[in-house]
C-alpha positions in Angstrom: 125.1 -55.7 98.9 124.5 -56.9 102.3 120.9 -59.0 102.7 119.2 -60.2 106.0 118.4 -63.8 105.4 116.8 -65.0 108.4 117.2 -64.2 112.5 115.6 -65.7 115.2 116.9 -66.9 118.8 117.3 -70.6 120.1 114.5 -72.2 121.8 116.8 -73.1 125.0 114.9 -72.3 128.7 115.9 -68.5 129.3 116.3 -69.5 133.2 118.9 -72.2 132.9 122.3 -70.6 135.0 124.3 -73.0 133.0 123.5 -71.7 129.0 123.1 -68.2 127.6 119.9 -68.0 125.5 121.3 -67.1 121.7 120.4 -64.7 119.0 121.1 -65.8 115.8 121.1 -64.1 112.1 122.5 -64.7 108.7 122.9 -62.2 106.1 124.5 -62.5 102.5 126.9 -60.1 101.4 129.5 -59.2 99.0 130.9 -55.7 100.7 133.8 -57.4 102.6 136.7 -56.1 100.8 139.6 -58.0 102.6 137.8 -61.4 101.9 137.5 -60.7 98.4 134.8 -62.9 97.4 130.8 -62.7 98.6 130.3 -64.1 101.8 128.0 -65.6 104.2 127.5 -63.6 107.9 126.5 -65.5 111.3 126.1 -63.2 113.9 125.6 -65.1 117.2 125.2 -63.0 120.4 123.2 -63.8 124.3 119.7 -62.2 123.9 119.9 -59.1 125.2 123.1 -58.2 124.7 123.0 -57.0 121.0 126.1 -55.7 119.5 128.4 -58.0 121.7 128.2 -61.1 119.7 130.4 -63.0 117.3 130.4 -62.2 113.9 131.7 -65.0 111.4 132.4 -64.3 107.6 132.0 -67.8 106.1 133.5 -68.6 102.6 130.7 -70.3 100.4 132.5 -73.7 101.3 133.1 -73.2 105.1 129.2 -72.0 105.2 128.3 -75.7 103.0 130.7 -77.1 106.0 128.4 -76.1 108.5 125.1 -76.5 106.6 126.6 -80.6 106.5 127.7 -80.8 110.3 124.1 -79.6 111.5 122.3 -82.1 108.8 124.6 -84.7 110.6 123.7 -83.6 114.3 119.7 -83.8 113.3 120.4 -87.0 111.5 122.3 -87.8 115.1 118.9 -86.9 117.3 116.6 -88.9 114.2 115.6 -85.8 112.7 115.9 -85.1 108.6 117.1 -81.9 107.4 
């Protein structure tokens, strides 16, 4: 089973020389055979450029890890989760 969850791309000014704008998508699967165990998969990757991105295979608990650090960095800028 591998499910698209949600994809989108970052909201960050397309002309700034200094940052890549990002695609983002998240998909739940349970077809990795090496990991063993379902898995959560982030796919990160400049717009445009599809296919030359990273491609993380979180464990339930490094995926919670993450969820937590970007509930702290809103909580950081005054923004709730």
């Amino acid at each position: 089973m591998k499910k698209l969850l949600d994809y989108g791309r970052d909201d960050h000014p397309a002309d700034d020389p200094e940052r890549a704008q990002v695609a983002w998508s998240v998909v739940a699967m349970d077809d990795c055979e090496p990991c063993g165990d379902p898995r959560i998969e982030l796919t990160v990757e400049d717009v445009g450029r599809p296919g030359a991105g990273l491609v993380a295979h979180l464990s339930p608990l490094t995926a919670k890890a993450i969820v937590r650090a970007l509930t702290a960095a809103l909580g950081e800028i005054g923004e709730s989760a």
